[in-house]
C-alpha positions as CSV (number, residue, x, y, z in Angstrom):
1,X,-33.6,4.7,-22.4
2,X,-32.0,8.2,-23.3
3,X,-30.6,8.6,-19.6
4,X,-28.8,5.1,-19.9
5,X,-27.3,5.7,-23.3
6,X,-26.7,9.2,-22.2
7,X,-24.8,7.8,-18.4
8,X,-23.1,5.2,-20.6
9,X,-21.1,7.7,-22.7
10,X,-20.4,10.0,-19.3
11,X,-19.1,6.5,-17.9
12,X,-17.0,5.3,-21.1
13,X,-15.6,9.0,-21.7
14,X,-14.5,9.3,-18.3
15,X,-13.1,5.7,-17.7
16,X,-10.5,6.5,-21.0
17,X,-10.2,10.2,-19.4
18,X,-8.9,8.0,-16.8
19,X,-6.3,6.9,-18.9
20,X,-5.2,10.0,-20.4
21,X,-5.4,12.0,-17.1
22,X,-3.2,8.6,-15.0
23,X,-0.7,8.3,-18.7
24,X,0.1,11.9,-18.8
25,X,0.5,12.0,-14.7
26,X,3.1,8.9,-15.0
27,X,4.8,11.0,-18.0
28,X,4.0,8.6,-20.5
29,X,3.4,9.3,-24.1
30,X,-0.2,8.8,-25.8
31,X,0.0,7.0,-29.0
32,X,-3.5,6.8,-30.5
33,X,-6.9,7.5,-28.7
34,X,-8.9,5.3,-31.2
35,X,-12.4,3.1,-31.6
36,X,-12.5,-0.5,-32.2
37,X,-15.1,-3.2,-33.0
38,X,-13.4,-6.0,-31.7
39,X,-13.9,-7.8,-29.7
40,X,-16.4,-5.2,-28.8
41,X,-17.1,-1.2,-29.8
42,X,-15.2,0.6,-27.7
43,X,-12.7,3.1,-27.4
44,X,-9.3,3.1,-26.1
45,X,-5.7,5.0,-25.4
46,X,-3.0,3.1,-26.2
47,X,0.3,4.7,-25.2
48,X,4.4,4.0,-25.8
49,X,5.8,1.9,-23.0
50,X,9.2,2.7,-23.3
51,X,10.6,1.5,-20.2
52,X,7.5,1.6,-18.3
53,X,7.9,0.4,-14.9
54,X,5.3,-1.8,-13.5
55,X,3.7,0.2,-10.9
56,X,3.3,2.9,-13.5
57,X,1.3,0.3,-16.1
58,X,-0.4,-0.8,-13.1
59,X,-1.9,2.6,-12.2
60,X,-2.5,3.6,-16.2
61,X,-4.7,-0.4,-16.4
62,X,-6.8,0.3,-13.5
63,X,-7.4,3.7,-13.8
64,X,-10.4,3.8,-15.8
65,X,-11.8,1.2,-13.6
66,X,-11.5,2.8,-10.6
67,X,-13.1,6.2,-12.2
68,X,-16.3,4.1,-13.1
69,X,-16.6,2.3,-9.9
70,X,-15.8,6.0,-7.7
71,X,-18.5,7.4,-9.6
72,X,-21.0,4.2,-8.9
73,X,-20.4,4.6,-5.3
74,X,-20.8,8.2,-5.1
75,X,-23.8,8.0,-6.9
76,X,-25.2,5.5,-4.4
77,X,-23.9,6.7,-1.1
78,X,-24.7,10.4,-1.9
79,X,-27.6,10.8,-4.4
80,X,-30.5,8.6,-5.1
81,X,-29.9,7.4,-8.1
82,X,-32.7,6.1,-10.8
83,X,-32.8,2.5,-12.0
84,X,-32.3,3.3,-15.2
85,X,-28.8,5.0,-14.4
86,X,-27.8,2.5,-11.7
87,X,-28.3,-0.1,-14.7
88,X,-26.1,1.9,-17.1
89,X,-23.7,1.7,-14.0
90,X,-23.8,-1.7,-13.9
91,X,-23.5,-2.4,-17.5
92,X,-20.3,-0.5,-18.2
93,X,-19.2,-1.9,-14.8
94,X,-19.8,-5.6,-16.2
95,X,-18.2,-4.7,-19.5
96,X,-14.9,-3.2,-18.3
97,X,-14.2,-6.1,-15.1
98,X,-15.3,-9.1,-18.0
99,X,-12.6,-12.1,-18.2
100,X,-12.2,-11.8,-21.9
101,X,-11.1,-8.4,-22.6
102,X,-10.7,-6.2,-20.2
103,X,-8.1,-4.1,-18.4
104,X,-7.7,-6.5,-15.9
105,X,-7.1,-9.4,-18.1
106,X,-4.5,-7.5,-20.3
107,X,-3.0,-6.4,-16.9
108,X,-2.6,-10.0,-15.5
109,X,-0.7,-11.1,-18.6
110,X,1.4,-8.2,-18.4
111,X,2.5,-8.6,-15.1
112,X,2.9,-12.0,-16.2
113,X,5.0,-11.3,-18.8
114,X,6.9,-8.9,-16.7
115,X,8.7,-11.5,-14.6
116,X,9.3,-13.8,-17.4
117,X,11.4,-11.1,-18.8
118,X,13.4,-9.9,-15.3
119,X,14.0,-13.6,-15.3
120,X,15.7,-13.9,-18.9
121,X,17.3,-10.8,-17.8
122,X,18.9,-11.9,-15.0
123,X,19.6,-15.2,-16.8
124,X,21.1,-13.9,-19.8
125,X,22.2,-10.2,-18.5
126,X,21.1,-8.7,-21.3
127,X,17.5,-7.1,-21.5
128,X,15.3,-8.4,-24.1
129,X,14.9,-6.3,-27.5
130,X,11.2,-4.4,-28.3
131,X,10.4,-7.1,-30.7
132,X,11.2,-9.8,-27.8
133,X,9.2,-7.9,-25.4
134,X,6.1,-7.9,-27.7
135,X,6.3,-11.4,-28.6
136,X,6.2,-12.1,-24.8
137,X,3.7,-9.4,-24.2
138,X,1.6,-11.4,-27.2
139,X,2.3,-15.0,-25.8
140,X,1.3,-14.5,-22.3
141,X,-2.1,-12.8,-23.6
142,X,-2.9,-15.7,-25.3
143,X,-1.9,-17.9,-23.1
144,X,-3.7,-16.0,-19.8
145,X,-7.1,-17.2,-21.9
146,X,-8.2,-20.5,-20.2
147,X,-5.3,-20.3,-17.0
148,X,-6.3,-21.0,-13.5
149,X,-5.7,-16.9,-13.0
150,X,-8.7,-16.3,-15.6
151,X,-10.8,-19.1,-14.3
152,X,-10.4,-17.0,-11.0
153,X,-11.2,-13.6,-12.7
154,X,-14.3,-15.1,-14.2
155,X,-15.6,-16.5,-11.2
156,X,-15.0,-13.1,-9.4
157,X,-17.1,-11.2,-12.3
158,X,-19.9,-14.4,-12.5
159,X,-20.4,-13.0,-8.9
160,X,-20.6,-9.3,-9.0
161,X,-22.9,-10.1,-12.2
162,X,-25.2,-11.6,-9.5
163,X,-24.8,-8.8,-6.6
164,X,-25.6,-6.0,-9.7
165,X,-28.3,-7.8,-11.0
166,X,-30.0,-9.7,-7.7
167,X,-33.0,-8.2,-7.1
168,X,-33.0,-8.0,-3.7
169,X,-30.1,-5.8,-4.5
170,X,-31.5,-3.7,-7.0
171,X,-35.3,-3.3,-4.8
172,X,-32.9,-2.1,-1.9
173,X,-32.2,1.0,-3.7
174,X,-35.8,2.0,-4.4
């Protein structure tokens, strides 16, 4: 049990290392590295987005993702890795790519959000203020909940709940 915990705090410092490491390489600002309860304990890096261009905010979501998943594969192309470990793996891999709060999900209704505002750009020629840019920010998070997009994104994570946890999958790595 001590070498899951132990992996799971590697995995969940180096997945918001991630962050830091993809923010500062984008030249954005860190605004508070924090812990949270809700809707889960966690930790996070929340950074100012001051004219943060998509590509940038899609590199800084996914970041963290991708460090978790790189080090999932190396571990079980290259070493042979103990259950216990690939479980703590698979946990923090099932945590981070959930539906309900995740990168992913924040990133879909950003994007989202995103092109509603180019649009009332272009409409109005005049870009939208901070305060207009959260609200929409906070309107398409609550509305992504329940969409056809999330229904998508839980299907995708029912199914790599099943490939992590079948165990045909799990005895083919004894």
């Amino acid at each position: 049990m001590i070498y899951f915990i132990l992996t799971f705090i590697f995995l969940m410092t180096t997945h918001e290392l991630s962050h830091i490491f993809m923010a500062k390489a984008c030249g954005m600002r860190i605004k508070k590295i924090g812990f949270t309860c809700k809707p889960l304990p966690h930790v996070y890096v929340s950074v100012i987005e001051n004219n943060l261009s998509l590509l940038k905010r899609i590199l800084f979501m996914i970041s963290g993702n991708f460090t978790t998943i790189f080090f999932f594969m190396i571990g079980l192309l290259y070493f042979d890795v103990p259950r216990i470990i690939y479980f703590a793996f698979a946990f923090q891999i099932i945590i981070e790519l959930n539906p309900f709060y995740s990168d992913y999900s924040l990133l879909l209704s950003y994007i989202k959000a995103h092109s509603k505002l180019k649009i009332t750009f272009l409409q109005n020629k005049k870009y939208p203020t901070k305060e207009e840019i959260n609200i929409m920010y906070k309107k398409e998070n609550q509305e992504h909940l329940y969409s056809k997009e999330w229904y998508w994104h839980l299907f995708i994570w029912a199914m790599i709940i099943i490939i992590l946890l079948s165990p045909k999958f799990i005895i083919s790595l004894i």
